[in-house]
Phi, psi and omega in degrees: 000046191280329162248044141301135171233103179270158171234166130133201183222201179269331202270307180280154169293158182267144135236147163200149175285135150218208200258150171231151191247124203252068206240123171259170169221123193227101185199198178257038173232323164214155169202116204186136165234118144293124152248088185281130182266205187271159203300324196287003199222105171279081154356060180274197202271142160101318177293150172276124158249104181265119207245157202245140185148157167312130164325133182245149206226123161256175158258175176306147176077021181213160177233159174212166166237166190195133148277109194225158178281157213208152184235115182268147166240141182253147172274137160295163192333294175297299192301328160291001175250342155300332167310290179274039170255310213276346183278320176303322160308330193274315183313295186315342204281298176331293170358127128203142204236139173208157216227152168249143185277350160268169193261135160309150214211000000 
C-alpha cells in the first residue's frame, strides 16, 4: 500500500486511496464490472470501496479494462461486528428446520 494515503482515526472510519482495475464485460454471454484492488489491501464485512472516474459505457458485444482511482473506508470496530452479527442472522433465516410429532415409520 505504498501508494496508499491514509486519513481517519481511531473513533472515525479510516480511509484511503489507491489505484483500481476495472473489467467491464458486455455481451449475450456476461454482462458483468469487476473490481480489482490491489493484492496487498484486504476486504472486510463492512468496508466500502468508491471508485472515482466518469460513468463507464461499452459497446455491445465487448470487454474492456479501465484504470481508476478508488477511495477505500474500513469500518470500525462496532459496525464490523454489527455487520457480521447480521450476516450470521441472515445465514440462520435459510435453516429449516422441522420436527415430526411422531416417530417416523
Amino acid at each position: 500500500m505504498a501508494d496508499a494515503i491514509a486519513k481517519g482515526s481511531a473513533i472515525h472510519a479510516r480511509q484511503f486511496e489507491t489505484r483500481c482495475t476495472i473489467t467491464v464485460e458486455q455481451s449475450s454471454e456476461h454482462f458483468h464490472a469487476h473490481v480489482e484492488l490491489p493484492e496487498e489491501i484486504e476486504m472486510e464485512p463492512g468496508d466500502k470501496v468508491r471508485v472515482h472516474g466518469d460513468p463507464i459505457s461499452i459497446p455491445f458485444g465487448s470487454r474492456e479494462v479501465f484504470e481508476r482511482s478508488a477511495t477505500v473506508t474500513r469500518a470500525g470496530p462496532l459496525k464490523r461486528l454489527a455487520i457480521k452479527c447480521a450476516a450470521y442472522f441472515d445465514l440462520a433465516e435459510l435453516y429449516e428446520v422441522s420436527f415430526n410429532a411422531g416417530r417416523i415409520k
